[in-house]
VOPAGU-2260 file (C-alpha; in pm, 1 decimal, decimal comma):
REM VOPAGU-2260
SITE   aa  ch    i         X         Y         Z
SITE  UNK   A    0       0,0       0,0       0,0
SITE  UNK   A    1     147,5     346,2    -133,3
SITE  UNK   A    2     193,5     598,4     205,6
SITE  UNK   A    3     -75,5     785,0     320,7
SITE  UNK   A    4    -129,1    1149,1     259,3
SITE  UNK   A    5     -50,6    1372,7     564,1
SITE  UNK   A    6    -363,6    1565,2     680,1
SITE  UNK   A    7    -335,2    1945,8     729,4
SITE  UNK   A    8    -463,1    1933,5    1107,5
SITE  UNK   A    9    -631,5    1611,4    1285,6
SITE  UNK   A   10    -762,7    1605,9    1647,2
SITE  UNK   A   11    -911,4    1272,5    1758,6
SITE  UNK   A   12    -870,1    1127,1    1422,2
SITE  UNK   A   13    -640,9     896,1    1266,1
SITE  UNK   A   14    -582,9     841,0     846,2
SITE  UNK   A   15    -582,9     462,2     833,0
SITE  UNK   A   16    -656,2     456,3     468,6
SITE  UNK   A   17    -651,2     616,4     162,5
SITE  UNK   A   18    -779,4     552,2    -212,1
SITE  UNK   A   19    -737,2     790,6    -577,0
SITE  UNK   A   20   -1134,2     623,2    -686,8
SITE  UNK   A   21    -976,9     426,4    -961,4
SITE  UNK   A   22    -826,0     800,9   -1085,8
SITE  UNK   A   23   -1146,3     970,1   -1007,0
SITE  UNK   A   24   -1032,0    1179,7    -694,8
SITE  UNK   A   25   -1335,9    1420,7    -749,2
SITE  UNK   A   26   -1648,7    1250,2    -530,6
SITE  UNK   A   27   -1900,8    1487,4    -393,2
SITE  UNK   A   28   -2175,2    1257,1    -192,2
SITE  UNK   A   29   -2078,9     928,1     -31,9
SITE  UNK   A   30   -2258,4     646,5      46,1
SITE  UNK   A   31   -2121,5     349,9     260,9
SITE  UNK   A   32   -2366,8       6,6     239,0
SITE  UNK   A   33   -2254,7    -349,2     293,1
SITE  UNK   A   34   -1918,8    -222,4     378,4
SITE  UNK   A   35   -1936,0     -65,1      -4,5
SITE  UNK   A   36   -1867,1     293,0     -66,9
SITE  UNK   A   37   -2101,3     496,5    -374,5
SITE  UNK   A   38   -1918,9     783,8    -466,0
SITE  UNK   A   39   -2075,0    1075,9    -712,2
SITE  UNK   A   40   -1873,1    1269,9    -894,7
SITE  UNK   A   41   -1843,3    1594,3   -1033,4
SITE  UNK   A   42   -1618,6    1647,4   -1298,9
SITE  UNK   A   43   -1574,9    1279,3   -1333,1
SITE  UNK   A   44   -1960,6    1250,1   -1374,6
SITE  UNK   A   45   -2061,1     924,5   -1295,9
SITE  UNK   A   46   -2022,6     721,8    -976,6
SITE  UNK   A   47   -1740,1     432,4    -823,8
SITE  UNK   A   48   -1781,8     199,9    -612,7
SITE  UNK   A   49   -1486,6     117,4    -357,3
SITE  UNK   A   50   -1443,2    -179,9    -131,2
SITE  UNK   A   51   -1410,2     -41,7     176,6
SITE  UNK   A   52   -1405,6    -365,9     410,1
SITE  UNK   A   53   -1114,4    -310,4     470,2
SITE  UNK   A   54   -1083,2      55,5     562,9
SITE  UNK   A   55    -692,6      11,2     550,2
SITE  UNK   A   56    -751,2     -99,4     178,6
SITE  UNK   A   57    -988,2      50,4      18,2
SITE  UNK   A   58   -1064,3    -103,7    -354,8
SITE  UNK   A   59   -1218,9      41,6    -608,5
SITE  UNK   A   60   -1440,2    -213,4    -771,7
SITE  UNK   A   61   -1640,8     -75,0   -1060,2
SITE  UNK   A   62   -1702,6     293,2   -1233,7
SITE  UNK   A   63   -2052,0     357,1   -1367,3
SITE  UNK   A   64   -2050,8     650,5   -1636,5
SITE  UNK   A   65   -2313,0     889,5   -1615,5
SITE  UNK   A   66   -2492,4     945,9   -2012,3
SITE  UNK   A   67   -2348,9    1220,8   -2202,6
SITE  UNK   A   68   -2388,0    1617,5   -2073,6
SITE  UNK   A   69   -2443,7    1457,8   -1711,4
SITE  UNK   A   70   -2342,6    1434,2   -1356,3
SITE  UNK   A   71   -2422,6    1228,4   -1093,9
SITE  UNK   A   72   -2317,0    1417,0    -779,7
SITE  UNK   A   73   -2556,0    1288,3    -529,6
SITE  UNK   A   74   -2708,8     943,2    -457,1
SITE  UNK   A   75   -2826,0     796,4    -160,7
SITE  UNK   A   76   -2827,2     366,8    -108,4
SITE  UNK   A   77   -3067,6     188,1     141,9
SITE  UNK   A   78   -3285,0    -127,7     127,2
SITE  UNK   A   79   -3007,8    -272,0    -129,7
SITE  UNK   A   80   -3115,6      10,4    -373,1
SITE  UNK   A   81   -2921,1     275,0    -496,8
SITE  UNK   A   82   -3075,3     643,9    -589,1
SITE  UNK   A   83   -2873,2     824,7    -825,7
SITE  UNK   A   84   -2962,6    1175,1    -963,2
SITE  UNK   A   85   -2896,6    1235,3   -1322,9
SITE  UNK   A   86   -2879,8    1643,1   -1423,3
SITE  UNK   A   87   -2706,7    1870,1   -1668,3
SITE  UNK   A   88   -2321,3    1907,3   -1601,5
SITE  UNK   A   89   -2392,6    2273,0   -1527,0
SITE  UNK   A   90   -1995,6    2337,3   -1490,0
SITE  UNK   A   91   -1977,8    2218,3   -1830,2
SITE  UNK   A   92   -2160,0    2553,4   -1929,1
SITE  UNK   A   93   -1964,1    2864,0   -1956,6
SITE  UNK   A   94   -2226,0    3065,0   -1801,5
SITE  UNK   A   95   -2172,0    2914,1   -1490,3
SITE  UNK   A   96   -1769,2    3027,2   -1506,4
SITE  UNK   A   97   -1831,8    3288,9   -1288,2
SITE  UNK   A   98   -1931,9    3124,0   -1006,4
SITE  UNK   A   99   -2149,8    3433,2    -900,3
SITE  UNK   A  100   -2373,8    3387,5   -1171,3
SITE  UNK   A  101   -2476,8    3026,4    -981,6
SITE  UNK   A  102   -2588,5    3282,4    -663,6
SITE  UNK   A  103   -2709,7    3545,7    -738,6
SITE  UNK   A  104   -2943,5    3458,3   -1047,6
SITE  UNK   A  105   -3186,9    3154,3   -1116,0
SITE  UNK   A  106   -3036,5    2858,6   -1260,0
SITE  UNK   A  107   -3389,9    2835,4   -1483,7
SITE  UNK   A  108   -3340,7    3167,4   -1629,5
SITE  UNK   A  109   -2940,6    3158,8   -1701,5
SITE  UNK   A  110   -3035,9    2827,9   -1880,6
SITE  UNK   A  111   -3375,8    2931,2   -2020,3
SITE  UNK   A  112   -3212,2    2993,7   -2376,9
SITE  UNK   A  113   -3082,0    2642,5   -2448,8
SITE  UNK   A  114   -3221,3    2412,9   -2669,8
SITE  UNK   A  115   -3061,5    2116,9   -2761,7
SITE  UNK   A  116   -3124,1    1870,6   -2427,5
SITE  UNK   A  117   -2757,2    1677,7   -2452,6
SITE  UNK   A  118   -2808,5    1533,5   -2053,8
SITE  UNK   A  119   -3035,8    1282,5   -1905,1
SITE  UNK   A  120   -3223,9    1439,2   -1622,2
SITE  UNK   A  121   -3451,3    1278,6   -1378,3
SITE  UNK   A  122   -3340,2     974,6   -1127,1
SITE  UNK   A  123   -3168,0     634,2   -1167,0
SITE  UNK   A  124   -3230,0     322,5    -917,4
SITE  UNK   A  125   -3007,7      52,8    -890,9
SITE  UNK   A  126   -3027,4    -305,8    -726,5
SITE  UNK   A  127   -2695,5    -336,6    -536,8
SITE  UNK   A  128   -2801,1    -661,5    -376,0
SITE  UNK   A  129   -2465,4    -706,3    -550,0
SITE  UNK   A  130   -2293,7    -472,6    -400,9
SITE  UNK   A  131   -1995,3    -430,7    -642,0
SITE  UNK   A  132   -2248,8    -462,7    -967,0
SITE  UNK   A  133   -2468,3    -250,9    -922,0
SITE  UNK   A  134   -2787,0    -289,4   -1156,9
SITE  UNK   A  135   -3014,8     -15,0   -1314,6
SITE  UNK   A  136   -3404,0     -87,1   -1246,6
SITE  UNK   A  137   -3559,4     179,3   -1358,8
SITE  UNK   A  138   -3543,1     571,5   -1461,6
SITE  UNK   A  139   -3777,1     830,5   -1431,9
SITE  UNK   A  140   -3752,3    1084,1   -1640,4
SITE  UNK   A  141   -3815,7    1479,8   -1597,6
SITE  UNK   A  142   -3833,9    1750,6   -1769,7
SITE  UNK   A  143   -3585,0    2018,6   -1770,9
SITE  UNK   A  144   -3250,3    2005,5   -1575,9
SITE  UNK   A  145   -3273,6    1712,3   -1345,1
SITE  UNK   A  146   -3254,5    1612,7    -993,1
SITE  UNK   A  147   -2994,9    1802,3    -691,6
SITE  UNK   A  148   -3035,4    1660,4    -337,2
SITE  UNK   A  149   -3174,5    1358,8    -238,2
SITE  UNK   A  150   -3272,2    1193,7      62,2
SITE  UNK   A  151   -3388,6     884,0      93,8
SITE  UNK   A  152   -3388,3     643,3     419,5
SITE  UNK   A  153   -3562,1     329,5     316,6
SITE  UNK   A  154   -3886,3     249,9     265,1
SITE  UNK   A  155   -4164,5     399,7      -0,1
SITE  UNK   A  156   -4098,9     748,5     -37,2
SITE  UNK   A  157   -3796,7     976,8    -134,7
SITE  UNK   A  158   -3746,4    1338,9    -138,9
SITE  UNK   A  159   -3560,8    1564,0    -420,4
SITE  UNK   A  160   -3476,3    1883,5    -510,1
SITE  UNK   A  161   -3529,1    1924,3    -919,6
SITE  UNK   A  162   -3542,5    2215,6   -1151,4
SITE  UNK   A  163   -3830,2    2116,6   -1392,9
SITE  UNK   A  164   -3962,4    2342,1   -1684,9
SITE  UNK   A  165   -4144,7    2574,1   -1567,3
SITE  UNK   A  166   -4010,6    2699,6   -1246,9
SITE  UNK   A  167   -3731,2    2964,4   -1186,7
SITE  UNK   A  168   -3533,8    2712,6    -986,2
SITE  UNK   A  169   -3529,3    2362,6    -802,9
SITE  UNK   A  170   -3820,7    2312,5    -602,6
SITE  UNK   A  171   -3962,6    2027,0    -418,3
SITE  UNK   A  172   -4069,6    1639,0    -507,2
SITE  UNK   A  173   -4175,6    1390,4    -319,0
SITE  UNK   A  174   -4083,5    1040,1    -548,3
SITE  UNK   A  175   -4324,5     704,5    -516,9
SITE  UNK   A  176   -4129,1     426,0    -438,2
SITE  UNK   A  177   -4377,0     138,3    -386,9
SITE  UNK   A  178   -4251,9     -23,8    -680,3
SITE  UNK   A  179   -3869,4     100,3    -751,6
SITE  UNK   A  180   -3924,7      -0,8   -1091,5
SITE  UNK   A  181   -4243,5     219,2   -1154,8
SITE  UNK   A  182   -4092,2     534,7    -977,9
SITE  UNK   A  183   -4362,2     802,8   -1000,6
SITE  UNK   A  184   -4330,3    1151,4    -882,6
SITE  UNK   A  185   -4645,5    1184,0    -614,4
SITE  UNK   A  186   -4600,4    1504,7    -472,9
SITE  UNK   A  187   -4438,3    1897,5    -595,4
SITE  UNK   A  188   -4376,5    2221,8    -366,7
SITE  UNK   A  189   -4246,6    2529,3    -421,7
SITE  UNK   A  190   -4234,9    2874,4    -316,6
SITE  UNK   A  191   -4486,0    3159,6    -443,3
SITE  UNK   A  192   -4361,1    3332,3    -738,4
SITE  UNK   A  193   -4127,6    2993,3    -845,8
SITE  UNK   A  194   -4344,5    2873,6   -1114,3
SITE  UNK   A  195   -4326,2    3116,4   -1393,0
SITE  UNK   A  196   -4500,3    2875,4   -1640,2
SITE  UNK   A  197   -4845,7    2849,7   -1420,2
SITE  UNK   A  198   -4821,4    3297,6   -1407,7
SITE  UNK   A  199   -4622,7    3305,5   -1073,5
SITE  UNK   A  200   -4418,3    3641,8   -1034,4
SITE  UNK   A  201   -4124,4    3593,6    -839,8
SITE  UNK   A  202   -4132,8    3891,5    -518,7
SITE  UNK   A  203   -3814,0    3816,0    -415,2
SITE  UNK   A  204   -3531,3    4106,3    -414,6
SITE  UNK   A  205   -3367,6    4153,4    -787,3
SITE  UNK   A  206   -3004,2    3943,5    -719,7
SITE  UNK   A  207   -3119,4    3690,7    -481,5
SITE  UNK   A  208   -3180,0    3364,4    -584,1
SITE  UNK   A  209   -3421,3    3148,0    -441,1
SITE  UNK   A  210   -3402,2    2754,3    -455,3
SITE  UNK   A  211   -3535,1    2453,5    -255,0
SITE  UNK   A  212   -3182,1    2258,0    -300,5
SITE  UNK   A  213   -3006,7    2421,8       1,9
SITE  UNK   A  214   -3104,1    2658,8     305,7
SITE  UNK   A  215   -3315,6    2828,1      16,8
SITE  UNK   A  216   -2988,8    3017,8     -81,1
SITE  UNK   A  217   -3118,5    3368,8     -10,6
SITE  UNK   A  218   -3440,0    3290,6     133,5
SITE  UNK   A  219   -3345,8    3075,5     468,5
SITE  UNK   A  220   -3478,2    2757,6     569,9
SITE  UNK   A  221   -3859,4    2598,7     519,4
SITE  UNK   A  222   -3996,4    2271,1     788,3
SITE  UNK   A  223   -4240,1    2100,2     546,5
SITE  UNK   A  224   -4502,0    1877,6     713,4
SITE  UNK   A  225   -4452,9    1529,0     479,4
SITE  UNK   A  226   -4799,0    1282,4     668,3
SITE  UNK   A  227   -4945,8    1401,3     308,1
SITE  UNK   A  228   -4802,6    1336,9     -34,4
SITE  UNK   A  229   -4833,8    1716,8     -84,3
SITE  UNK   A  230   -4629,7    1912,5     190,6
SITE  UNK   A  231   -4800,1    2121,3     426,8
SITE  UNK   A  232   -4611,1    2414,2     588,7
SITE  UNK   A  233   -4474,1    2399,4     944,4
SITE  UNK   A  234   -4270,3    2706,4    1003,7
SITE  UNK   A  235   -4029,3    2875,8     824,1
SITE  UNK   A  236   -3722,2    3111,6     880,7
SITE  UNK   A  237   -3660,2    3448,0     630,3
SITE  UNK   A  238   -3314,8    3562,5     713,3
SITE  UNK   A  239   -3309,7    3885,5     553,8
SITE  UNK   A  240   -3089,7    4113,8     583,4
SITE  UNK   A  241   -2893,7    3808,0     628,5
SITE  UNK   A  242   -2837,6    3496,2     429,9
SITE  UNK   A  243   -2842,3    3115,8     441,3
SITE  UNK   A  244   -2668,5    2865,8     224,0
């Protein structure tokens, strides 16, 4: 095994192992099940999987490349399935080189303009019953950028931020999991003014940009109420003149 890196500054830690991703070093969300990490990447775009058994010697077992235009930077694995998102690489756009841009404007209006759809955007599932093979089940598609965050903890129901047509920005969706090879989208929220397409007029200030991916970017944090497919509100937090990310 090559030598470890040195960390920068450690307290009550210790590097026991170390691994490159098969020459992928550029994983955003990871996912450890069955002693298997999922790793999505960036600029890499797809995902790895990596041994990790044995934390000392970590592995990496298998690369799965995202379609063409796309990323995969979040996933989330439970119940031997394996959610990954699938959205435009929006770094490969050179709108997006100024990283302000991504802040301080909606992502549905930078992008409004483009018309030839080179990604795949919606969500993948997977069977990782074997863990190192994972197996595509199923896709649902959407319309318009793709899927951001995802949570998902077993069970029927998952939760995702996406950026549909339509909308300024990502909003809400709750996904039917029932049968993970029929995923269905069962529930949408979003913020007033979000949904240009239905005659929504954003209110927010001009330079803010307002997203249900994050902490709302400029607009704080929302509790949503999920006992119903469609979210209810429970409280919510405006920070201005501050922000949240």
């Amino acid at each position: 095994m090559s030598a470890l890196p040195s960390p920068e500054y450690s307290r009550n830690m210790r590097l026991i192992g170390h691994s490159d991703q098969g020459g992928r070093p550029d994983g955003v969300q990871l996912m450890v099940h069955r002693g298997f990490a999922y790793i999505g990447h960036m600029v890499s775009q797809g995902f790895s999987v990596v041994d990790v058994r044995d934390p000392t010697r970590p592995t990496t077992v298998n690369y799965i490349a995202a379609p063409p235009g796309t990323w995969n930077v979040h996933l989330q694995a439970h119940d031997d399935l394996l959610l990954v998102i699938n959205a435009r690489d929006l770094f490969a756009d050179a709108r997006f080189a100024d990283e302000k841009v991504y802040y301080t404007r909606s992502v549905g209006d930078t992008v409004s303009d483009v018309q030839d759809k080179g990604w795949s955007a919606g969500l993948r599932i997977f069977d990782i019953s074997t863990p190192a093979q994972p197996r595509e089940i199923s896709f649902l598609s959407l319309n318009g950028i793709g899927i951001h965050r995802i949570w998902y903890v077993g069970g029927r129901w998952a939760y995702v931020s996406a950026l549909i047509d339509g909308f300024t920005d990502y909003i809400f969706l709750t996904i039917d999991l029932a049968d993970p090879r029929k995923p269905e989208v069962a529930g949408r929220w979003w913020l007033p003014g979000m949904h240009q397409a239905g005659g929504e007029t954003p209110d927010w200030p001009q330079g803010k940009r307002y997203a249900l991916h994050h902490a709302i970017i400029a607009g704080g944090y929302r509790l949503r109420q999920l006992a119903r497919r469609r979210p209810d509100a429970a409280g919510c937090q405006r920070p201005y003149p501050a922000e949240a990310d």
